[in-house]
C-alpha positions, 0 to 999 in steps of 0.5 A, spaced: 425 592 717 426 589 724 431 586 727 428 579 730 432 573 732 433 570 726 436 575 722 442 575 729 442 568 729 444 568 721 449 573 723 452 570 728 452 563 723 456 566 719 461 569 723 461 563 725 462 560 720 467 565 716 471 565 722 471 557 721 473 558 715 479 562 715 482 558 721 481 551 718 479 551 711 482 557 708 490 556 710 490 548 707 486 552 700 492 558 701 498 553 702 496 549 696 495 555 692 502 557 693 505 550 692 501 549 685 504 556 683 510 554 685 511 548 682 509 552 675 514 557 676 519 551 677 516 548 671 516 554 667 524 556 670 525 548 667 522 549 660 526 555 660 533 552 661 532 546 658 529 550 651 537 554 653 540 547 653 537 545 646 539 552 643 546 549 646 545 543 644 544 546 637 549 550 636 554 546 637 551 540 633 552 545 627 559 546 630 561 539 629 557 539 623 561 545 621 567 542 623 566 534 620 566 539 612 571 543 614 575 536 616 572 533 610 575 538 605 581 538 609 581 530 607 577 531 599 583 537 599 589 532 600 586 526 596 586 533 590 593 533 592 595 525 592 591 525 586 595 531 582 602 528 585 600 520 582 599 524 575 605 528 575 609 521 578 606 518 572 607 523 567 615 524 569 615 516 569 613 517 562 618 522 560 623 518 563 621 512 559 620 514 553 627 518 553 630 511 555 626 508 549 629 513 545 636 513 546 635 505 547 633 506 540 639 511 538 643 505 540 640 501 536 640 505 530 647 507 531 650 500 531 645 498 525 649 504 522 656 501 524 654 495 522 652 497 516 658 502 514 663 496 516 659 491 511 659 497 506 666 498 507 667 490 506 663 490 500 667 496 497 674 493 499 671 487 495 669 490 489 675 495 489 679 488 490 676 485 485 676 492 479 684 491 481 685 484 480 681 486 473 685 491 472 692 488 473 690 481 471 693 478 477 692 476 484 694 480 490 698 476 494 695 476 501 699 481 506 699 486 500 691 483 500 690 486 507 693 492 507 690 495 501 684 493 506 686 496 512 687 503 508 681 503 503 676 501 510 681 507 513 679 512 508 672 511 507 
């Protein structure tokens, strides 16, 4: 093979345009390489943060959710509370009542009694007036009438 002109002035060419290459062409290619590979990696370091924020963000949703049930217990807890106080209230309230009731009605009961023991005794002074009179065949004068009264409605 024989080395002629041409194949040195390819040569030359390609040197040349190598050279060319690396001075003026090859620097912006490099430059905008590392800046691409930059805004990646800050994109990526970005996705990563914002995937630790969301993994925050979650876990203190589930804490606010957590605490909104431990409040919402706390309050159905109470409501339990105030609901078995309002039943107890009214159970006492109708014990209350019904001992009032019943004593009202003893009072009654009792003083239907002594009404009826007081007209009982009438009765029986009437009747054993009369069976005296019947007996003695006269009438009782009105004092002696009275004091037999009195001491017949003592008796019984």
């Amino acid at each position: 093979m024989d080395i002629n002109m041409t194949l040195i002035g390819q040569t030359i060419a390609m040197i040349v345009f190598v050279w060319f290459c690396m001075k003026f062409i090859w620097p912006p290619i490099l430059k905008a390489l590392e800046e691409r590979q930059q805004q990646i990696e800050e994109g990526l370091a970005a996705a990563d943060k914002s995937q630790e924020k969301l993994v925050e963000a979650q876990a203190q949703a589930d804490e606010i959710v957590s605490e909104a049930r431990q409040q919402a217990t706390g309050i159905l807890d109470q409501a339990h509370a105030r609901a078995n106080e309002i039943v107890a209230e009214g159970k006492s309230a109708g014990v209350k009542e019904r001992e009032r009731q019943l004593l009202a009605a003893k009072a009654e009961i009792e003083q239907e009694a002594n009404k009826a023991r007081e007209e009982l005794r009438g009765q029986v002074s009437a009747i054993a007036i009369a069976s005296a009179e019947k007996i003695l065949m006269r009438e009782i004068d009105g004092r002696a009438h009275d004091d037999i009264l009195g001491k017949l409605a003592q008796e019984l």
